[in-house]
C-alpha positions as CSV (number, residue, x, y, z in Angstrom):
1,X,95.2,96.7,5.6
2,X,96.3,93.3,5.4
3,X,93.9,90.6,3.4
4,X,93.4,87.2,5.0
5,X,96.2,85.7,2.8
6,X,98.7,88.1,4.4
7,X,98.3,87.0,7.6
8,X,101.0,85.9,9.8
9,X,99.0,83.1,11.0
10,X,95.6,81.9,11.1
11,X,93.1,83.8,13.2
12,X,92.5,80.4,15.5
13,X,96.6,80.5,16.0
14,X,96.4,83.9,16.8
15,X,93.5,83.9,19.4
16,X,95.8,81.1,21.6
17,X,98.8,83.7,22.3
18,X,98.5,85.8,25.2
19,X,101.5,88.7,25.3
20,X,103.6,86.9,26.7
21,X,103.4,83.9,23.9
22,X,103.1,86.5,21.3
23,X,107.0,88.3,22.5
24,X,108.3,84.5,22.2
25,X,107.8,84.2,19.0
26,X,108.4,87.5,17.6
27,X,111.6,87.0,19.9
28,X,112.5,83.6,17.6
29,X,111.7,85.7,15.0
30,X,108.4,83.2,13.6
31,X,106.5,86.2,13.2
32,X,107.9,90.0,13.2
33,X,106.4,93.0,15.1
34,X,105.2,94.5,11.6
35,X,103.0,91.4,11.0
36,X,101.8,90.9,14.5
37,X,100.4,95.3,14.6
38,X,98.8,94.3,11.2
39,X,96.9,91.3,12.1
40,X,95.6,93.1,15.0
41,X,94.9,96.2,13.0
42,X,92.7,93.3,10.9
43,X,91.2,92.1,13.8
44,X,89.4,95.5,14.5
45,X,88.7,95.8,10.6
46,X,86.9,92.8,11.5
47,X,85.3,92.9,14.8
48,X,84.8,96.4,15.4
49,X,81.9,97.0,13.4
50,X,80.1,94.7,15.8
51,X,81.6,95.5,19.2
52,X,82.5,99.7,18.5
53,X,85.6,98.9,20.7
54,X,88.0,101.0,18.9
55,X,88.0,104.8,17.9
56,X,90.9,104.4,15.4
57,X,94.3,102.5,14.1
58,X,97.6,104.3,14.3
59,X,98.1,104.3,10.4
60,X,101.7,105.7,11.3
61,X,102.3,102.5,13.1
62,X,101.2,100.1,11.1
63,X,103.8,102.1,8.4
64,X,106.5,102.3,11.0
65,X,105.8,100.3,14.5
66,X,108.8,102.4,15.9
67,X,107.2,105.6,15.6
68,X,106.6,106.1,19.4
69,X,109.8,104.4,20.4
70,X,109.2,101.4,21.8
71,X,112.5,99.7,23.5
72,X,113.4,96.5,21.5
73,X,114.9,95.4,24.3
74,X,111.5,94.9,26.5
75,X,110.5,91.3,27.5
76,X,107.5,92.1,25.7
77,X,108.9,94.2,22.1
78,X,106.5,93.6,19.4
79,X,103.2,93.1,21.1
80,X,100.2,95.4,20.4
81,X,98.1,97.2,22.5
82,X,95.2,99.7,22.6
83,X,95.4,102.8,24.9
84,X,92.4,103.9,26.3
85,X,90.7,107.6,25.6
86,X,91.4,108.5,28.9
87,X,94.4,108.6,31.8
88,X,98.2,108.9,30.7
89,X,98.5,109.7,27.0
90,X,101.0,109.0,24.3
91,X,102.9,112.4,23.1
92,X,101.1,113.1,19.3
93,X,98.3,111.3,19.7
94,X,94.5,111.9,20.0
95,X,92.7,111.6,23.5
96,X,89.2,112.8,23.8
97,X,88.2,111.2,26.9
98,X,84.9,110.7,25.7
99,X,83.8,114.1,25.6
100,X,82.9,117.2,23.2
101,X,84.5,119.2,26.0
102,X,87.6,118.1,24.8
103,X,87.3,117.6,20.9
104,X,90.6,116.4,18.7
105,X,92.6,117.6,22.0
106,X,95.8,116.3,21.3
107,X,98.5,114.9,24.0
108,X,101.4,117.1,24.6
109,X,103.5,114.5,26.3
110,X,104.1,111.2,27.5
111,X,102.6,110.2,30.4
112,X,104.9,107.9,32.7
113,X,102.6,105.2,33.0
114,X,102.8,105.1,28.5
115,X,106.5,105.4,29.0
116,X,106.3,102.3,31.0
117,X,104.6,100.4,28.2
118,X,106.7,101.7,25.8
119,X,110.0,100.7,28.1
120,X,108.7,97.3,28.0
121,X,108.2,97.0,24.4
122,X,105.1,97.5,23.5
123,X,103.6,98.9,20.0
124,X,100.1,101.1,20.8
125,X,98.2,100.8,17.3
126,X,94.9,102.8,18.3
127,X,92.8,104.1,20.8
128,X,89.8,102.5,22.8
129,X,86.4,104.1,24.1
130,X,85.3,105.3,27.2
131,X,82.4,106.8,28.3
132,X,82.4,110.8,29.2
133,X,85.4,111.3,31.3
134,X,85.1,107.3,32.6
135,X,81.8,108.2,35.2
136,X,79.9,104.9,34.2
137,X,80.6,101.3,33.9
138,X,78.2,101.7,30.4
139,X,80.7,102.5,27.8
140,X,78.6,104.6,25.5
141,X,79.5,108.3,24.1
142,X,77.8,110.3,21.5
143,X,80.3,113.3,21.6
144,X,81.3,112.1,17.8
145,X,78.1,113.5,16.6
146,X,76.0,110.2,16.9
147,X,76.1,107.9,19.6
148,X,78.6,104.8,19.8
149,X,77.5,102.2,22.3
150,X,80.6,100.0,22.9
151,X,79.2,96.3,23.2
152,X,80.0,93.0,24.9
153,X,81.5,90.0,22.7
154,X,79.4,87.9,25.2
155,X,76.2,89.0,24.5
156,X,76.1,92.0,22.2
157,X,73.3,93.5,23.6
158,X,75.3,94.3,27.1
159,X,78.1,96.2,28.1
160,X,81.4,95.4,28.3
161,X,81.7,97.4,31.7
162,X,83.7,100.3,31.5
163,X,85.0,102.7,32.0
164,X,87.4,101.1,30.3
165,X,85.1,99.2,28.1
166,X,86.7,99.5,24.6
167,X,90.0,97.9,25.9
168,X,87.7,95.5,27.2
169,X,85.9,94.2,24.7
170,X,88.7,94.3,22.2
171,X,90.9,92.2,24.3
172,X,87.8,89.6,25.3
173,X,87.3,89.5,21.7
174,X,91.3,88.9,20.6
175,X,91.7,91.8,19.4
176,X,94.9,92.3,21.2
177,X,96.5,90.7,24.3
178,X,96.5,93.7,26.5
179,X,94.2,97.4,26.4
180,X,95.0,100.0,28.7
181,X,92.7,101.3,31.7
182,X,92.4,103.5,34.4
183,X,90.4,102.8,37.6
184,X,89.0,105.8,39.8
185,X,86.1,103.7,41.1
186,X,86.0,100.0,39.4
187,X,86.8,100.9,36.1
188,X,89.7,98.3,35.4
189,X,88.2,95.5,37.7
190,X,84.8,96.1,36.5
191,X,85.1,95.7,32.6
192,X,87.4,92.5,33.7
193,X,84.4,90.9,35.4
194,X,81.4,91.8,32.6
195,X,84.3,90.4,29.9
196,X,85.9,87.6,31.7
197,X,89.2,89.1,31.7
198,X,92.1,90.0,34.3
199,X,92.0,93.1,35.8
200,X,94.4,94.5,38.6
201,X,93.7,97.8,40.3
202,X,97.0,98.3,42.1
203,X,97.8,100.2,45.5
204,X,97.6,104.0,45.4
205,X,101.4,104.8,44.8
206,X,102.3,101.5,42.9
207,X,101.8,103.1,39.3
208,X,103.0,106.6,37.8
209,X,100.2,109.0,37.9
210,X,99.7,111.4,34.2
211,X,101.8,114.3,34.7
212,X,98.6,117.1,34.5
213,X,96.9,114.9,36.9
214,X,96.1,116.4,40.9
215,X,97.6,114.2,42.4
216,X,95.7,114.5,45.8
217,X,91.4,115.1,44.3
218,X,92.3,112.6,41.5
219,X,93.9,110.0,44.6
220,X,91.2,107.3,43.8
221,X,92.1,106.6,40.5
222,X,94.9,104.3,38.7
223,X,96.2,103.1,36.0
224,X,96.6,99.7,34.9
225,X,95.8,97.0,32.0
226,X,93.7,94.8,31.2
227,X,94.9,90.9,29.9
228,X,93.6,87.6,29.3
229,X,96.1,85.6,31.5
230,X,97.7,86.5,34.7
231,X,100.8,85.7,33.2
232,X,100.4,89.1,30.8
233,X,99.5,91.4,33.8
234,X,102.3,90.2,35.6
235,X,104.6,90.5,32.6
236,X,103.7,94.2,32.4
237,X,103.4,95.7,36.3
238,X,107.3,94.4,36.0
239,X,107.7,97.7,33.8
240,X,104.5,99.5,34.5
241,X,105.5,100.1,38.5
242,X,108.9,101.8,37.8
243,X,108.1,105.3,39.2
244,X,110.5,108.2,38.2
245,X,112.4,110.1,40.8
246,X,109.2,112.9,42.0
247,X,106.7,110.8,40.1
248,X,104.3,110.3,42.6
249,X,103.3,111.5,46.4
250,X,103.4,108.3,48.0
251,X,107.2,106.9,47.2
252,X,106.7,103.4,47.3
253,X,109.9,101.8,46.0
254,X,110.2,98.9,43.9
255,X,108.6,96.1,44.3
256,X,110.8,93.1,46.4
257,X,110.9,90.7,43.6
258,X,109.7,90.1,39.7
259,X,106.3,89.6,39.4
260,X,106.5,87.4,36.4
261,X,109.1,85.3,38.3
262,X,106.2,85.2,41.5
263,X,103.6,83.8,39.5
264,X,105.2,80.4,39.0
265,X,104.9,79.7,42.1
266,X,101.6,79.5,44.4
267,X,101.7,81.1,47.9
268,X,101.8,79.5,50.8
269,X,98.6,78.7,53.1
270,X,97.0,81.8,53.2
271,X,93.8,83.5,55.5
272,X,90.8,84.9,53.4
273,X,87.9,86.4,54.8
274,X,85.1,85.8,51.8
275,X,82.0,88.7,52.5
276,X,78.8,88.8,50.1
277,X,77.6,91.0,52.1
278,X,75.8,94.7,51.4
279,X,78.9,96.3,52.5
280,X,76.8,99.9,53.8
281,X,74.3,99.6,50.5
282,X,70.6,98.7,50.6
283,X,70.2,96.1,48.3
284,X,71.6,92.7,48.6
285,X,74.0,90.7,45.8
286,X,72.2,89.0,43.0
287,X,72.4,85.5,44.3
288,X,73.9,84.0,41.5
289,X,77.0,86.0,41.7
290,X,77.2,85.1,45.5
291,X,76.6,81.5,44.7
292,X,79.9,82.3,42.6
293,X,82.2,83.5,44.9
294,X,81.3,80.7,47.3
295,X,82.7,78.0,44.8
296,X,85.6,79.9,44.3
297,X,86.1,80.0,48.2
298,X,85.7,76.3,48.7
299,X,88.3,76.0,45.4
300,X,90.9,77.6,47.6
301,X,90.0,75.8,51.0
302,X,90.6,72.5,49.0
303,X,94.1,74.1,48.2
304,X,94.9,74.6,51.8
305,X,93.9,78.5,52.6
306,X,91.5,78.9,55.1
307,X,88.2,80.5,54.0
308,X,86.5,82.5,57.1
309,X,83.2,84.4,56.3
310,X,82.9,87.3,58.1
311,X,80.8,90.4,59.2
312,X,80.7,93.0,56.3
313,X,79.2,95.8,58.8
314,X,82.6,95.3,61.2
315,X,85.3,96.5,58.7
316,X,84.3,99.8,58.8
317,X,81.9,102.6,58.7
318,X,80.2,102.4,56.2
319,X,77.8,105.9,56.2
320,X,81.4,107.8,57.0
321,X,82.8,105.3,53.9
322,X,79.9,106.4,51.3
323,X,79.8,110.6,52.0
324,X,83.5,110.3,51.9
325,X,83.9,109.1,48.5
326,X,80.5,110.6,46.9
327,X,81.5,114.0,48.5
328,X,84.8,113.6,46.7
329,X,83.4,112.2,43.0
330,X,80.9,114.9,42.6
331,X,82.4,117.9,44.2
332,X,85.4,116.7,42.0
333,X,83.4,118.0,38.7
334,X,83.4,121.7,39.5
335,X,86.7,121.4,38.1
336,X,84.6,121.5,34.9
337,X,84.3,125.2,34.6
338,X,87.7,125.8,34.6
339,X,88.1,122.9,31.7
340,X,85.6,124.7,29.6
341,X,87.1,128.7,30.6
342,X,90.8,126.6,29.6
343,X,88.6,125.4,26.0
344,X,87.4,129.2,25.4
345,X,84.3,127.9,26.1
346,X,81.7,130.2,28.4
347,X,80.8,127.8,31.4
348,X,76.7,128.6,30.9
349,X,76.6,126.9,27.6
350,X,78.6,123.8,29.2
351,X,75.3,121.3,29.5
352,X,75.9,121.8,25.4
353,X,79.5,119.9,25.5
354,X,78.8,117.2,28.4
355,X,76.1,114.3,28.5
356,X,73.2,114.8,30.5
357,X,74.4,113.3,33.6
358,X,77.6,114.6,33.4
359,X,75.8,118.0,33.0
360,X,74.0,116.8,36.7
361,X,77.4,116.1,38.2
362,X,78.3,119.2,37.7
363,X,75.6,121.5,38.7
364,X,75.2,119.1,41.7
365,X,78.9,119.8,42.7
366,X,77.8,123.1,43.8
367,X,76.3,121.6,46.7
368,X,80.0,121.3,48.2
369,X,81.7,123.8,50.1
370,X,85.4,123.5,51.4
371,X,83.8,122.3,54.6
372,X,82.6,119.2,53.0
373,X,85.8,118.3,51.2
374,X,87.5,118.8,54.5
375,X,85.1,116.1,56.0
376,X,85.8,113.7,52.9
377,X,89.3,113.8,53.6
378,X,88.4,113.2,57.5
379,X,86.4,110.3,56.6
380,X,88.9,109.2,54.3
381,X,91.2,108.9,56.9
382,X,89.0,106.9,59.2
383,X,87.9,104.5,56.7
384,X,91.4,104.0,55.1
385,X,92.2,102.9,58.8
386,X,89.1,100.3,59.7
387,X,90.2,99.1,56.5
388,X,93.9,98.4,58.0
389,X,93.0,97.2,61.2
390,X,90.5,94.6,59.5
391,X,92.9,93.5,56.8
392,X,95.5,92.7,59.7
393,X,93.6,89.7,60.4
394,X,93.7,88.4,57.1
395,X,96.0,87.7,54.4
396,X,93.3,88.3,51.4
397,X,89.2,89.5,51.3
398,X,87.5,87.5,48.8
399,X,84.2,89.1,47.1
400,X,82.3,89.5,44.3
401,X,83.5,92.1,41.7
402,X,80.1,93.5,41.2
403,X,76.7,93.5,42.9
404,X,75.1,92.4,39.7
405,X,75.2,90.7,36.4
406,X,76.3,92.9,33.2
407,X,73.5,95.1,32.0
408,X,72.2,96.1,28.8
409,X,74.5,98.6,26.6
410,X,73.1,102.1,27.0
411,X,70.8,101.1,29.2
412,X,70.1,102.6,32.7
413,X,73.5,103.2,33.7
414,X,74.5,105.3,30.4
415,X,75.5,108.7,30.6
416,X,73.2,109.6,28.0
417,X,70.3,109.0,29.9
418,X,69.0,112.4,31.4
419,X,68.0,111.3,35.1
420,X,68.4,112.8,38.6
421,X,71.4,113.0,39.8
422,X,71.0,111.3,43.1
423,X,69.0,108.4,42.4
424,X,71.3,106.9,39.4
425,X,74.6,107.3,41.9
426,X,73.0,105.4,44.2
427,X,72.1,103.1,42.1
428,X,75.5,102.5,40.9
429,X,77.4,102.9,44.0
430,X,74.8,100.0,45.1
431,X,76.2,97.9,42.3
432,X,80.0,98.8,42.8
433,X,79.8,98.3,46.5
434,X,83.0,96.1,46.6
435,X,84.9,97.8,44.3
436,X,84.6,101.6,45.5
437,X,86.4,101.1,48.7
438,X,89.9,100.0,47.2
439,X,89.6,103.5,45.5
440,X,88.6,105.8,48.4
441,X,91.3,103.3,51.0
442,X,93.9,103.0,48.0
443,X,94.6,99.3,48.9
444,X,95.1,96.9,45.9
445,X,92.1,94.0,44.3
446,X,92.4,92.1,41.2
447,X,89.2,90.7,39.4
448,X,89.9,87.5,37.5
449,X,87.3,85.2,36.1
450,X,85.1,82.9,37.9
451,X,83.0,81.1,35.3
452,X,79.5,82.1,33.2
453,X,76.0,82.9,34.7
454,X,72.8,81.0,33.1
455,X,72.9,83.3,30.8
456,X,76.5,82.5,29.5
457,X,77.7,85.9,30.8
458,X,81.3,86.1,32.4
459,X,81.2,86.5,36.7
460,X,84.4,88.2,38.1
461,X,85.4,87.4,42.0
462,X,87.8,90.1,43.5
463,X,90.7,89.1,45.9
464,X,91.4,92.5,48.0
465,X,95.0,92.2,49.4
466,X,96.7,94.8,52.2
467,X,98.4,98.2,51.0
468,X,101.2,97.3,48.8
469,X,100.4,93.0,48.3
470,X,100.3,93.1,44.6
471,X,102.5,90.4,44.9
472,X,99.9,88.1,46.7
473,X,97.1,89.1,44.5
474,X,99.2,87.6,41.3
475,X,100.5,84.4,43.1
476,X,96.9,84.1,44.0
477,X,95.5,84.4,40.6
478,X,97.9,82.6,39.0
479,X,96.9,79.6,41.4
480,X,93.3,79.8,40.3
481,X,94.5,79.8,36.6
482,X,96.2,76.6,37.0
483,X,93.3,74.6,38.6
484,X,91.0,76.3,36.5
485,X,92.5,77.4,33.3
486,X,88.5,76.7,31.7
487,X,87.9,80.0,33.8
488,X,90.6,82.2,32.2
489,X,91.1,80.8,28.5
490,X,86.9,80.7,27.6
491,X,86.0,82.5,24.4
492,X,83.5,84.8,23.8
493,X,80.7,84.0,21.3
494,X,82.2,86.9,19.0
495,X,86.0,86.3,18.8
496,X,89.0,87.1,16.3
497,X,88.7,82.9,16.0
498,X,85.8,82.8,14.2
């Protein structure tokens, strides 16, 4: 590991460069891809016994940063990343996904989506944490044999989010410019809002799916990044939105135009609909977030869109909405007896391998017959239509990216915590309410940051964009960034800079 003197530069240099920075100069050759993977391998040395962000350093990389073959060619060669322990894999390396179930299981290929990072450049030095198969937005395991509760640089005594909450907190923290995610039901837009971070959840279709992945029961979830600056997510759907020929089931081509080169420029007047509402739940927002999303609404009337409020309970059903996508998300873990047959594993000592609620998920999916998957993808259908006809009368959907403020780490949201089944979904579809739909409707929604609470803790707004606007989402946030860069460049209280 690299001592302080080694450095390539000092920790408060190193905090200012976002990816894209970061290529520049390794491109004018003022630092070299070597010293950039060991400063960030540093960087955990030093953080990560504070934040438990990061299950381990690629020792092999920091001895040969070309050992997974990234393409010097890439716009963005040299930069380190963290992939997350769970959706597409690097060939060699370890991915747990949180769970004993699945213990030193190594990847036996490259997933297209890694292949994409790799294509652009980038160097993977380690892995990031998730919680048990990504089913919370509390990033805390225990399948290492004690448990690891992944913690906010905000406010260590919240979560980060999750599921991707390791990639999170590392990159909040300047770890690294850019952690991996995957997003089945908030978890790249959600970590992005407790840790003040960019997070784009793209259109079902846009991304490569992981080659073991069904394509069709596993339709809600995506992969993506999560960044600092719009500028670095851009940078990277450039590369991470080439789909090989067969790659996925919804061929959606490439996209019309660079997203990097986009994000120069702002969009022209655009409509938004802006909704705080319940959105089918039975609990209203926490106030302060609301209060939130309204100044960010008035920010981009004052730059010429025009901001309508609407009616939440008129875009679509929401009863058909909620059955559709809990039907799917439970019913979904019965694939867990066949994971534990495929482990050698006998399926009546399984509550032994999973956490508790996990464990609840999958004795509850026995509740589902085909009958009931047949109505989710019924109601699927009918929801992923309201959903069109609304959006055709507006350009964007501005909301709040969650219900309520980050929560305590390991607290009531944990996997750990052995509690009916049905109560603690509700509780968290009730505080995912505006994220769930872009998964079960596969239409795109970034989360960028919005400012602190009282408390000092980061508030995400989502901008929700029609089937296939990635494009608009980007110009968007890149137009927030510029009249409110205070928003996007804010540093935790626990940073690489200190």
């Amino acid at each position: 590991m690299a001592s302080s003197t080694d450095l390539a530069m000092s920790w408060e240099e190193w905090i200012k460069q976002d990816a894209v920075a970061l290529a520049q100069l390794i491109r004018n050759k003022q630092i070299s891809p070597q010293q950039a993977a060991a400063q960030a391998a540093a960087a955990v040395e030093r953080l990560n016994p504070k934040l438990s962000a990061v299950l381990e350093v690629y020792e092999n990389t920091l001895e040969d940063i070309h050992v997974d073959g990234p393409d010097k060619k890439g716009a963005l060669y040299g930069v380190p990343m963290l992939l997350k322990d769970l959706g597409s894999s690097l060939k060699g390396r370890t991915q747990e996904a949180g769970s004993k179930l699945y213990r030193n299981r190594v990847a036996t290929s490259t997933d297209p989506a890694v292949e994409n990072y790799l294509r652009a450049g980038l160097i993977p030095i380690g892995r990031s944490t998730t919680p048990e198969f990504g089913n919370s937005f509390d990033t805390t395991t225990d399948y290492l044999g004690k448990v690891l509760v992944t913690r906010n640089p905000w406010n260590l005594d919240r979560t980060p989010g999750g599921s991707s909450g390791g990639s999170a907190a590392a990159v909040a923290a300047g770890i690294v410019p850019i952690g991996t995610s995957s997003d089945g039901g908030g978890s790249t837009r959600i970590p992005a809002s407790f840790s003040g971070l960019v997070g784009l959840k793209a259109s079902r279709g846009r991304v490569p799916q992981p080659l073991a992945q069904n394509e069709y029961m596993s339709r809600h979830t995506i992969d993506g990044v999560l960044t600092r600056t719009v500028w670095d997510t851009a940078a990277i759907y450039d590369y991470l939105t080439d789909i090989p020929e067969g790659g996925t089931f919804i061929p959606m081509g490439a996209p019309a135009e660079s997203y990097l080169s986009l994000v120069s420029r702002d969009p022209g007047p655009l409509v938004i609909g802006l909704s705080t509402g319940r959105w089918g739940r039975g609990t209203d927002t926490v106030s302060e977030v609301s209060e939130r999303v309204r100044v960010v609404g008035a920010l981009l009337d004052r730059l010429g869109h025009r901001v309508e409020e609407i009616d939440d309970t008129r875009i679509c059903d929401w009863d058909a909405m909620w059955d559709g996508y809990v039907t799917t998300w439970i019913s979904s873990n019965a694939r867990l007896r066949h994971e534990a047959e495929q482990q050698g594993i006998n399926p009546s000592d399984l509550e032994n391998y999973v956490t508790p609620i996990i464990y609840r998920h999958y004795l509850a999916a026995d509740r589902y017959d085909k009958y009931d998957v047949w109505r989710a993808m019924e109601r699927n259908n009918q929801v992923t239509r309201a959903f069109g006809r609304f959006m055709s009368r507006f350009d964007l959907l501005l909301t709040p990216t969650f219900a309520i403020q980050p929560q305590l780490a390991n607290g009531p949201y944990s996997l750990l915590r052995d509690q009916e089944l049905d109560p603690w979904v509700s509780r968290l579809c009730d505080a995912c309410r505006y994220v769930m739909p872009g998964n079960e409707t596969g239409m795109p929604s970034i989360s960028v940051p919005a400012g602190v609470d009282r408390e000092g803790l980061p508030i995400g707004v989502l901008l929700h964009a029609r089937w296939g606007r990635e494009d608009l989402l980007l110009q968007i946030a890149a137009q927030l960034e510029r009249w409110k860069p205070e928003w996007f460049e804010a540093f935790p209280p626990i940073h690489a800079g200190i």
